[in-house]
N, C-alpha and C positions, 0 to 999 in steps of 0.2 A: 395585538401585533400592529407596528407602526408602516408606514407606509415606505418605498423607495425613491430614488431618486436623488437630485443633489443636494434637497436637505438631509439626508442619509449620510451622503458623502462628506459633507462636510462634519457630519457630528463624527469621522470615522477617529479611534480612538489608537492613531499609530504613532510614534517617531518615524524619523528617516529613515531610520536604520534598513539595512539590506533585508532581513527579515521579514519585517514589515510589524513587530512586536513589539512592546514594552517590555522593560523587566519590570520586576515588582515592587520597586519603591512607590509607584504613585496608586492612587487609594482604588479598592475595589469599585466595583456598580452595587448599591443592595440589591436590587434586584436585576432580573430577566427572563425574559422567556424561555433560555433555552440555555444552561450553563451546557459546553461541551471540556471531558473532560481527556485533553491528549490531545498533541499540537503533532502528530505524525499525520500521513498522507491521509487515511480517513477520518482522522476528526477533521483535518482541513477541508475537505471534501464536502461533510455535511454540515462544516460552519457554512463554508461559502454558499450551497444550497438554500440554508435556514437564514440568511443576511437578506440571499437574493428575493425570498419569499416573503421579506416585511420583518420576519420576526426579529426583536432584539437579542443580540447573541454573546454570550462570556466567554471566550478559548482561555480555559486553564493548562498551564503545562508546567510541571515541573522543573525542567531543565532548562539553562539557560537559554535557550534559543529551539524552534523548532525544529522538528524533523531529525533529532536526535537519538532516539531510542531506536527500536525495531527498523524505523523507515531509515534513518542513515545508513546503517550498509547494507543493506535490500543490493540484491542484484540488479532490481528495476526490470526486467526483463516483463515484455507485453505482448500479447498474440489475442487471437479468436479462439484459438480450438485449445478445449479442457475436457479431458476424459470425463472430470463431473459433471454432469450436466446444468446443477444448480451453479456452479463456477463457469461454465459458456455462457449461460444464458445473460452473467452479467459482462462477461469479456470482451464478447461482440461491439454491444454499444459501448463499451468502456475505452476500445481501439479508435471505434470510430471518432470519440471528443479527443481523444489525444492527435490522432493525423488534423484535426482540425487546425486551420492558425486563427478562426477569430474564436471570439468566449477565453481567451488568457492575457493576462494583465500585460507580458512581455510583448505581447504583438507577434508572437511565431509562438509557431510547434513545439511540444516538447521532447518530439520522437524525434529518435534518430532509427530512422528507416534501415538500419543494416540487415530488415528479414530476420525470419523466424524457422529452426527448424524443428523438426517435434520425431524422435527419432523410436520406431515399435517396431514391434516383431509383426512379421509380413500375415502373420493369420489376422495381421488388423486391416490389411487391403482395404478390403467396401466399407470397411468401418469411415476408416479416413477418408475415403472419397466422399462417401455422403457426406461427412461435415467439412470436405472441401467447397463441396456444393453449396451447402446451407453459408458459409460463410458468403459467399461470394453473391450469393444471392441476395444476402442483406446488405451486406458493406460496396459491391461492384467491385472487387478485388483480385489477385490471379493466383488463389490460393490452388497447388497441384500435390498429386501424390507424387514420388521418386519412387520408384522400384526394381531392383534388377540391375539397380545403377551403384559403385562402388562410395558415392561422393555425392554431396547437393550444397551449395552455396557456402564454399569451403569447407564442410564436416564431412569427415568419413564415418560411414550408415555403421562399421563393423556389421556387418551379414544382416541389418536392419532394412524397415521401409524409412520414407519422411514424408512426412504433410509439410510442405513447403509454405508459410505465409512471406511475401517480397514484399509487402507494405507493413512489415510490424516489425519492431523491433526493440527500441529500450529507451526509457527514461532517465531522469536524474531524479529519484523520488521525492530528496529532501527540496528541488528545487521546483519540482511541483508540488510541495507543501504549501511552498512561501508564495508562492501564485497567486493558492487558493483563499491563502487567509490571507494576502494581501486585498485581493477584491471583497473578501467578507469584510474587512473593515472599511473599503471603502463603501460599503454598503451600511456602515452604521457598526458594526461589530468592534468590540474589545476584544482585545487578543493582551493575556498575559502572562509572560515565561517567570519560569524562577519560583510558582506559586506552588506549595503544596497541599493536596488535598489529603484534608486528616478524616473527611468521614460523608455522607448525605444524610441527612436526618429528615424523618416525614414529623412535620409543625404543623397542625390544624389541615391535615389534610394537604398540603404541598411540599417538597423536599425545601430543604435548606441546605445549604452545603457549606462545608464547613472547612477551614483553608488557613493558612499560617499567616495570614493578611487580611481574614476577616471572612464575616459569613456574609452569604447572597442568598436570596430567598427567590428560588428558582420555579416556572411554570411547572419543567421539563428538565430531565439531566440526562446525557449521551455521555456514557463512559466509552471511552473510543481509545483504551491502553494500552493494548497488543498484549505481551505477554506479562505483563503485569499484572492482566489480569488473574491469573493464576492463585498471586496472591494482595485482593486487592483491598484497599479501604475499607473499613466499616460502610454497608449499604452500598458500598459496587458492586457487589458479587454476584456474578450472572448465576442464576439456578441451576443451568448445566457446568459441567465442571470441564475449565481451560487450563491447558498444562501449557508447559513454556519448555519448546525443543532446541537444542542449541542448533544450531549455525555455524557453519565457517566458511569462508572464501576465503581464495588467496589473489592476487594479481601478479602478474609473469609480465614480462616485457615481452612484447613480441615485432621481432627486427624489421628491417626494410625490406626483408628478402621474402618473407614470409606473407602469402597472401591475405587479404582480407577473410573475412569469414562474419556469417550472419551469428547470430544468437541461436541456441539449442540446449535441448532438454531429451536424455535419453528415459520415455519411459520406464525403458527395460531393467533399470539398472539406478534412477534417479540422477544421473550425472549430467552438468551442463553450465556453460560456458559460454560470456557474451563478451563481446567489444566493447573497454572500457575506458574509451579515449582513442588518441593518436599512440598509436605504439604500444598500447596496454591489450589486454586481455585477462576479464575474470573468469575461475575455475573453482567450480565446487562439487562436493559429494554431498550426500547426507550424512549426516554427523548426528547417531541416534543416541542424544546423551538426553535424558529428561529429565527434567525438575532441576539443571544446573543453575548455578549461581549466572546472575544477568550480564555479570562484571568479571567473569572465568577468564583465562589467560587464553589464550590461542594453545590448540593441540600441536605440535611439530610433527609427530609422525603423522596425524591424518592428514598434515597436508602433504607433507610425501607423498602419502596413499594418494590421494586426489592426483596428482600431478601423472604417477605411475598408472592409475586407472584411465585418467581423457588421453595418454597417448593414443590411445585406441582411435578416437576421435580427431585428435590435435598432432599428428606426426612428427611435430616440430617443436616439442614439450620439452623431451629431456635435453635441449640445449637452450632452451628459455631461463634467462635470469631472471629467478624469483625478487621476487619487491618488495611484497609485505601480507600480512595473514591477519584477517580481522573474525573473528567471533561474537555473536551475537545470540539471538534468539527468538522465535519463529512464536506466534498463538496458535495452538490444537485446541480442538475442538469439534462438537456436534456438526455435521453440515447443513442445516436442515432453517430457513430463516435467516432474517437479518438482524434481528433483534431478540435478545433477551432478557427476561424480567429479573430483577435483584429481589423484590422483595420486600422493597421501597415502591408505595404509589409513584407513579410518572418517573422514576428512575430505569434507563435500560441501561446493557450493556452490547456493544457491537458483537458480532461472534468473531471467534477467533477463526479465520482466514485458511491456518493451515497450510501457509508459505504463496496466497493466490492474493495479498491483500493489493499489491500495485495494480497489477493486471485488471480489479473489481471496480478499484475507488471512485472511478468516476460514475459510472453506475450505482452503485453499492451508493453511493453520497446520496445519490439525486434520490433513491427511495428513501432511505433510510429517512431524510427530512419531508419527505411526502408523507411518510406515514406519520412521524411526529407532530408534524402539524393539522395531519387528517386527527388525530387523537385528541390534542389540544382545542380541538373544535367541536371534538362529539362533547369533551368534559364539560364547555362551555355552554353546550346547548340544554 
């Protein structure tokens, strides 16, 4: 693994472009340390980790440009507190690099602070205080319970409590993609879109990967797919089995008259709704359709339903002019780890998230390339 620095920077392998990417006209690397395969928030996350840490790194991505797949219409939505506890313990510090403004290429945050609510049934009282505590304890933050109260940071509880976070709030997923693989390349990293991977193959004991522009003969391979993984390349396939949930949001206009409102997540019921711009507002259910096509058309009536269900929360819905309805899909899976083996030496695959993947990434990156390169070191030894 080569060293950092501005000989690093200078070898960094970008155009201008907004992105920060090539497409795939110009010729592979044969090799690297660290092929990562998925230009969404976490393979971006653990490029820019595995850049910063010396190792030479390849961002394959499919599509023409990153942050495309799963991470573009993510809600983006960030807090501390996760009833998982394997999903807190990365959330915490995952807020904290996001309220930060230096470590990002832009020179500012990429949070927009509109608060976070987290809406349960009142027999969660002590629950949520203790991880009010806990949070604030690590971050310095004024994370409180609401109870008793009809409303907290423009959402109505419907007969619920909330764990109120005032310093969390939401992202632009795709735009902290291009962040992070902008500074992995300035750290030396290729990044390139438009490339497809057809397969990972174990040669003499190390992958090669294999791609519609040429093979690379890799230390290390980070499938980092989202729900693709479900069904993925020859030699990606995580040993636990990732299914791919569909998704829907919609976006409602929301008027001059109508108050501001934080971000929220009704446990009770999975429903929730963030600030998605000036004048916007997103609204979603769960949409428990599994194993749909990735490319499925938008539901109409469930976004009805949706709309119909957050009045409960959002009082000023059913005169909201609907905007548009996008459909996607989510990685399920095991929660248990960060990584998982394919089956292929030195090949993992990320775990599927299970809708927590923005909230982790910045966490979730920084291990997931500590352990990678803790690996690549025992191999060496």
């Amino acid at each position: 693994m080569r060293g950092t620095g501005a000989g690093g920077r200078e070898r960094a392998r970008v155009s201008a472009a907004g992105t920060g990417a090539r497409p795939a006209g110009g010729d592979l690397p044969g090799r690297a340390d660290v092929v990562v395969v998925g230009a969404g928030i976490t393979g971006a996350a653990v490029a820019h980790h595995l850049a910063r840490r010396g190792a030479s790194v390849l961002v394959l991505e499919q599509a023409p440009r990153p942050g495309t797949g799963a991470t573009g219409p993510s809600g983006g939505m960030v807090r501390a507190y996760d009833p998982d506890p394997d999903v807190a313990e990365l959330a915490v510090p995952s807020l904290a690099v996001y309220r930060r403004t230096e470590g990002w290429a832009s020179g500012r945050s990429p949070l927009h602070a509109a608060g976070a609510v987290t809406v349960a049934d009142p027999a969660q009282d002590a629950a949520l205080r203790e991880a009010a505590a806990r949070i604030n304890g690590r971050l310095g933050t004024s994370a409180h319970v609401v109870a008793r109260r009809p409303e907290a940071a423009g959402i109505h509880l419907a007969g619920g409590i909330a764990l109120v976070e005032p310093e969390a709030g939401w992202v632009a997923p795709a735009e902290v993609a291009a962040d992070w693989l902008e500074q992995a390349a300035g750290d030396g990293a290729t990044v390139r879109c438009g490339v497809r991977v057809r397969a990972a193959e174990a040669r003499g004991g190390r992958p090669v990967v294999v791609t519609d522009a040429g093979e690379v003969l890799a230390g290390s391979v980070v499938s980092a797919v989202g729900p693709w993984a479900a069904d993925p390349v020859p030699g990606l396939r995580p040993r636990s089995p990732v299914r791919a949930r569909s998704i829907q949001v919609s976006i409602v206009e929301r008027r001059p008259s109508v108050p501001p409102h934080a971000t929220f997540v009704d446990l009770r019921t999975g429903l929730y709704a963030k600030p998605a711009g000036p004048g916007r507002t997103l609204i979603g259910m769960p949409h428990l359709v599994w194993d749909s096509p990735l490319d499925a058309r938008p539901d109409p009536e469930h976004a009805r339903a949706t709309a119909r269900a957050l009045t409960a929360h959002l009082p000023w819905l059913p005169t909201a002019p609907h905007l548009t309805t996008v459909r996607a899909a989510d990685a399920y899976g095991p929660s248990a780890g960060l990584l998982e083996t394919t089956g292929v030496p030195h090949v993992w695959s990320v775990r599927g998230w299970n809708g927590a993947g923005v909230k982790t990434a910045p966490e979730a990156g920084r291990r997931i390339a500590e352990a990678v390169v803790t690996a690549a070191r025992s191999a060496a030894a």
